[in-house]
Every structure is written in structure tokens, then in C-alpha cells.
C-alpha positions as CSV (number, residue, x, y, z in Angstrom):
1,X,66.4,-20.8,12.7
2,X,63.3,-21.1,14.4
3,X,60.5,-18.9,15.9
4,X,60.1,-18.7,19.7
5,X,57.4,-18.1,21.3
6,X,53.5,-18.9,20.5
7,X,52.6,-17.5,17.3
8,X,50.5,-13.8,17.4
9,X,48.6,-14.3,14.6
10,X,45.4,-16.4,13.5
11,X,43.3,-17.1,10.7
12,X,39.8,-16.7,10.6
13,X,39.0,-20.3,9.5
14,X,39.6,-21.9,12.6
15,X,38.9,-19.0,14.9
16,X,35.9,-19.7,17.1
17,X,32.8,-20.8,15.7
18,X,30.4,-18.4,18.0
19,X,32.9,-15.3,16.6
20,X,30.5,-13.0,14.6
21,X,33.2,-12.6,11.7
22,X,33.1,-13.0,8.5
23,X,35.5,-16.4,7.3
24,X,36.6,-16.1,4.0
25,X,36.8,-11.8,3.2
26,X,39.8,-11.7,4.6
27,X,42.6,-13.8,5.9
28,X,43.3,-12.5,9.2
29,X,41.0,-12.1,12.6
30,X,42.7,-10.8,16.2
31,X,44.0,-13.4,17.8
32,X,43.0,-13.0,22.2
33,X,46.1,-12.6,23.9
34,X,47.0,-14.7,27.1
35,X,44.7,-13.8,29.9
36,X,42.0,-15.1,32.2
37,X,40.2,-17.0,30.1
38,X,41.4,-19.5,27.3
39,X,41.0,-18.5,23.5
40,X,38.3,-20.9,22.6
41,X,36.7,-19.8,25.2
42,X,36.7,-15.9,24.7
43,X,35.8,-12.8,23.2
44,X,38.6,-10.4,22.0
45,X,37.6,-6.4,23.0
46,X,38.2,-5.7,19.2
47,X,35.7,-8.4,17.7
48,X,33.3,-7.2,20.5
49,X,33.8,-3.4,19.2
50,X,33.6,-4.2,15.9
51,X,31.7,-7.2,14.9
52,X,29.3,-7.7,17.7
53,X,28.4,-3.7,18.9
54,X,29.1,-2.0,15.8
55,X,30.6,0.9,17.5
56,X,33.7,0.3,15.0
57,X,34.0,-0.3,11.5
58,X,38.4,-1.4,11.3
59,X,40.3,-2.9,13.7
60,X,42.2,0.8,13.9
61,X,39.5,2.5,15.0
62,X,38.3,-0.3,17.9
63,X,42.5,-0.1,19.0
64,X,42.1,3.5,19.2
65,X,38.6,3.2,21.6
66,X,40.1,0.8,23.9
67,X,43.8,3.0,23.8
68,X,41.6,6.4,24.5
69,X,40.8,3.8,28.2
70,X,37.0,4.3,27.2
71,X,36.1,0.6,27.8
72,X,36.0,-1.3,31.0
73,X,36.0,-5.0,31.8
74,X,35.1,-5.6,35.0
75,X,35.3,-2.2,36.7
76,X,38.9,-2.3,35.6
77,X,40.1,-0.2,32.5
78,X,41.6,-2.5,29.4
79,X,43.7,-0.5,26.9
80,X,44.6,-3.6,24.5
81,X,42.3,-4.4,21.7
82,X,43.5,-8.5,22.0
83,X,42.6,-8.7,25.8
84,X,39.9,-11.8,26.2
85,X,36.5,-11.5,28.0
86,X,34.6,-14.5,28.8
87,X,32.1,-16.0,30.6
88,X,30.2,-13.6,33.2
89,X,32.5,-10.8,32.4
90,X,31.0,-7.7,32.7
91,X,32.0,-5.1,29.7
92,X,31.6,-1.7,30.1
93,X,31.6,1.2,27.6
94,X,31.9,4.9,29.3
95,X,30.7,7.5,26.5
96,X,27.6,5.7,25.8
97,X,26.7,4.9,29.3
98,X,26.0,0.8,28.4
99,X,27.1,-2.6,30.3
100,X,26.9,-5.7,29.0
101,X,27.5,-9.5,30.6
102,X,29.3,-12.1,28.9
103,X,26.2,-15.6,28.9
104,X,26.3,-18.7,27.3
105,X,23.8,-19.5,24.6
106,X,23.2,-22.1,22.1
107,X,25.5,-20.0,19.7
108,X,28.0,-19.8,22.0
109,X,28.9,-16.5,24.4
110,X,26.9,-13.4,23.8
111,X,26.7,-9.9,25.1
112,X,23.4,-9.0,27.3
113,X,22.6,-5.8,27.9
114,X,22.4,-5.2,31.6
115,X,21.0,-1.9,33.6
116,X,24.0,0.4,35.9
117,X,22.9,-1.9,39.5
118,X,23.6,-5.0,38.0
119,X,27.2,-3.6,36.4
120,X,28.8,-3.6,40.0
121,X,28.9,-7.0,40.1
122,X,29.7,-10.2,39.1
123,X,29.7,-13.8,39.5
124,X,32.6,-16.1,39.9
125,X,32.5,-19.8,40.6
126,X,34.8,-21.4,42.6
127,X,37.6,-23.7,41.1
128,X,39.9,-24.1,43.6
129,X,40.6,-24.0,47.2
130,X,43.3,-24.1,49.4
131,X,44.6,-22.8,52.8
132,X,48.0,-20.9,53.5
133,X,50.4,-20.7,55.8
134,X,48.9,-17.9,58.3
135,X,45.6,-20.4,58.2
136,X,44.4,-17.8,55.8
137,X,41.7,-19.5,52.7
138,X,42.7,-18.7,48.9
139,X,39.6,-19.2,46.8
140,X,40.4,-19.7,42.8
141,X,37.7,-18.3,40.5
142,X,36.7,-19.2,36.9
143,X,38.2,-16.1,35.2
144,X,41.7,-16.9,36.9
145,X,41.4,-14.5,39.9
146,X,41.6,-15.2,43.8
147,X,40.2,-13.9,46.5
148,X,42.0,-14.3,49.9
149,X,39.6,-14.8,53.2
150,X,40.7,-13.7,56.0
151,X,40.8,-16.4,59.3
152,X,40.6,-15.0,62.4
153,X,41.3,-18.5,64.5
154,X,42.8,-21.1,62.4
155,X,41.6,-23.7,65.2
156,X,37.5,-22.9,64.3
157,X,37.5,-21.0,61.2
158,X,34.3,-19.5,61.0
159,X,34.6,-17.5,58.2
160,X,35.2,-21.2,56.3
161,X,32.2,-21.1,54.7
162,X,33.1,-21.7,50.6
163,X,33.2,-24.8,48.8
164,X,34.4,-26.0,45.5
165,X,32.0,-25.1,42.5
166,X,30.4,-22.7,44.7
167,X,29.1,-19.2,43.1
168,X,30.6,-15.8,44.6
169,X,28.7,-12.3,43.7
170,X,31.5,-9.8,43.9
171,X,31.4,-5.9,43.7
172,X,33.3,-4.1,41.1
173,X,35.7,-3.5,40.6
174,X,36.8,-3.8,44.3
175,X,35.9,-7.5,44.3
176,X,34.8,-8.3,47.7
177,X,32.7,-11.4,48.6
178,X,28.2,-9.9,48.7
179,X,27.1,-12.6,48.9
180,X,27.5,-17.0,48.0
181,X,25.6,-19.1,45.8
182,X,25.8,-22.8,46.8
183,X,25.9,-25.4,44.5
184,X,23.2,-27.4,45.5
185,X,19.6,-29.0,44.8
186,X,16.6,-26.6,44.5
187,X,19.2,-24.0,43.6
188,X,19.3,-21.6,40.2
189,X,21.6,-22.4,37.9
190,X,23.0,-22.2,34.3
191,X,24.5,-24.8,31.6
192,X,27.6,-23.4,30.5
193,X,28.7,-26.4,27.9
194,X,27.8,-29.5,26.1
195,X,25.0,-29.4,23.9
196,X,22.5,-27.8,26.5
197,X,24.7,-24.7,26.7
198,X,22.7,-21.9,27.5
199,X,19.6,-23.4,29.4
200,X,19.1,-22.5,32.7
201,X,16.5,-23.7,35.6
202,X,16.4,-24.9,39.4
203,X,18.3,-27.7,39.6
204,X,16.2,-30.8,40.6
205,X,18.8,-33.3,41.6
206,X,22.7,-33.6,41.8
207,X,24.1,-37.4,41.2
208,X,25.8,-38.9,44.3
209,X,28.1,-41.4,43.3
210,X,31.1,-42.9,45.2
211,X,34.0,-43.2,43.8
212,X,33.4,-40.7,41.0
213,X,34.9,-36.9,40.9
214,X,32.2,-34.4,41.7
215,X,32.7,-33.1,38.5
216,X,31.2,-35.2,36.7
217,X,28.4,-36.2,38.4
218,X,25.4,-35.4,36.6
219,X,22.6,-32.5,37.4
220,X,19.4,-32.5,36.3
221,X,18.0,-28.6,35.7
222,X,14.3,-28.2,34.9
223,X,13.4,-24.9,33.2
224,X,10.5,-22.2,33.9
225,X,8.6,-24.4,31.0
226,X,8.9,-27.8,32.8
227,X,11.8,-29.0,30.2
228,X,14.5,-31.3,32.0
229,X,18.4,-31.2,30.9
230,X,21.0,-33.1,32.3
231,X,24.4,-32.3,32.3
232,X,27.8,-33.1,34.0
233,X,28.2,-31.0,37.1
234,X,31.6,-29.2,35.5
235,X,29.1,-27.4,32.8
236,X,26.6,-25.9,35.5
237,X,27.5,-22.5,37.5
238,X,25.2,-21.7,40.2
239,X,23.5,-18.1,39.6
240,X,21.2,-17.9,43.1
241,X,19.9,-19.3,46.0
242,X,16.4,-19.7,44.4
243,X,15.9,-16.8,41.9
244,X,18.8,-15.8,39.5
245,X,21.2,-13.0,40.8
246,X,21.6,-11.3,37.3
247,X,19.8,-11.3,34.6
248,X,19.0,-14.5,32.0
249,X,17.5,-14.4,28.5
250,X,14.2,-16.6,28.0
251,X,15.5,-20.3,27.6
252,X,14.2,-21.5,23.8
């Protein structure tokens, strides 16, 4: 007879690449459970513990920290050792007062530590958008969230103001809207994939090209240093207006 379901377990072999873990000492890593963010994409709360912090030595003892409801990820308390963070997540650890945000580098996502201001909030780009029934907008976000804006007249909605691939700020953990980042030229922003991962700069120029999806237009974003990168507009989130909202590590 067969199994059901997806399988719970995964080897360490072909666990991600960026995971701080060690491949061949032992067989077995923990495998993310389902969540906002996809598991090649992701940090498990008990590799983070363990591996990246140090602040456990087994997988026991990083179950019991996150079962005692001593971390949180984004304002909200997590008590499973599996559950995912990713990108722009912000991870929170109570006894030793610290915060950290989830970035992109060139080794893949890392943990930066970030002061107590910049822990009550986030950013979240915009995936989707739609509009409901009562005229009312629903705003998809990158970590699998929404956020509902309210329309007072459905004939002129002034409050209408978010696009696709846009970047919200958002308090924590009660996630209202501070403040948009639009994705647009002479705007801040940060490579999230491809080979450029990590690099970060105003963004120079935005490809406009009919009959192509937006996503894949291409960006330039030129760096602090003068260095260009170009990239397809589905790899670059927008992080401010002109100066980064959060903060970035030195680009390399």
C-alpha cells in the first residue's frame, strides 16, 4: 500500500545549498514545513537556532526554545521548530533582546542583525491585486499574506493607490500599510535572484517593451560604487523611495 501525503523527512544532500549544515555527518536535516514561503526558498527556525545563531547545540534543544514561545517571526509567536522564514522576515528572539532580517546575499539568505526601531516593520512586495465584491482592494504579498484596503466610494477610489511589484512597509505585528515603495526608476532597490543576488543600488532604468510581461522586463541597478547589474524585473524588490527603508550590508 502506499504512502499519502508529501513525505516529512529530507536528507541533507539535497537540502539547500545556502543551509549552514554540515552534508555528509549525518543523514537527516529538518525538513521546512508548508508555509509562506517555499522550501528552496527558506530557513527552518531550527537550522536558524542551531546552525546559523548558535544558541542550540541538537535539534531537541532548538524544539524546546521555540515550544517555551521565546522566538518571534514577524511580531507573531512560532512554537514549531519546522516553520519557514524567508526573505525580509523579521526573526525575533525575546531573552536575548536581538532581531534579525531575512536578506539575500551571494550565498544565498542570511540573517542581519537589526536595532529594536527597525524590528516593527517589514517590507512586503506586492504580487497580486484584485478587487472584491464590496469594491474593497485585496493586495497579495511575497510571504503569502494579504492585506485588505478599505474603499470608501467604489466609483473614485482614492485610496487605489498600490500597484503590482510595488513595496509595502508594514508595522508588526499588526500589519498596517506606513508607508509604499514604488517600483520605479531612480528608486532603491535590491536583487533578490539570478546571479546578482544580493546587490543592491538606485535603479537607473526599467525596460519598456510591448508585448512582453512586466516581469520580465529588465532593470538596470547601479550601486554606491558606480557598478551596473541588470536583471529581470521579477528578481528586484523595491526597498525606498530614494534611500533604503531598512538596513543593507555593503554590496562586494
Amino acid at each position: 500500500m502506499g504512502t499519502k501525503g508529501a513525505s516529512t523527512c529530507l536528507k541533507r544532500k539535497p537540502a539547500p545549498r545556502f543551509w549552514p549544515i554540515h552534508r555528509k555527518e549525518v543523514t537527516w536535516v529538518v525538513k521546512p514545513s508548508s508555509g509562506p514561503h517555499d522550501s528552496e526558498n527558506c530557513l527552518p527556525l531550527a537550522v536558524i537556532l542551531r546552525d546559523i545563531l548558535g544558541f542550540a547545540r541538537t535539534r531537541k534543544e532548538a524544539k524546546t526554545i521555540v515550544s517555551q514561545g521565546k522566538i518571534h517571526v514577524d511580531g507573531r509567536i512560532r512554537r514549531e521548530d519546522d516553520f519557514p522564514v524567508g526573505l525580509l522576515d523579521v526573526v525575533s528572539i525575546q531573552d536575548v533582546e536581538k532581531s534579525f532580517r531575512v536578506l539575500p546575499s551571494a550565498n544565498g539568505l542570511v540573517l542581519k542583525l537589526i536595532d529594536k526601531e527597525e524590528a516593527k516593520f517589514k517590507l512586503c512586495r506586492i504580487e497580486n491585486k484584485s478587487t472584491l465584491r464590496n469594491g474593497n482592494i485585496q493586495l497579495s504579498l511575497h510571504d503569502g499574506s494579504n492585506i485588505f484596503v478599505k474603499i470608501a466610494d467604489p466609483k473614485s477610489p482614492l485610496e487605489d493607490v498600490y500597484e503590482t511589484l510595488d513595496t509595502l512597509k508594514i508595522s508588526l505585528p499588526e500589519k498596517q500599510i506606513i508607508e509604499c515603495a514604488k517600483m520605479k526608476e531612480k528608486g532603491y532597490a535590491m536583487i533578490t535572484g539570478g546571479k546578482n543576488i544580493g546587490k543592491h543600488g538606485k535603479i537607473v532604468e526599467i525596460e519598456k517593451a510591448e508585448g512582453k510581461k512586466r516581469r520580465s522586463s529588465l532593470v538596470t541597478i547601479e550601486d554606491e560604487k558606480g557598478n551596473r547589474y541588470q536583471t529581470i524585473l521579477s528578481f528586484v524588490i523595491s526597498v525606498g523611495e530614494t534611500q533604503p527603508l531598512i538596513s543593507l550590508p555593503e554590496v562586494v
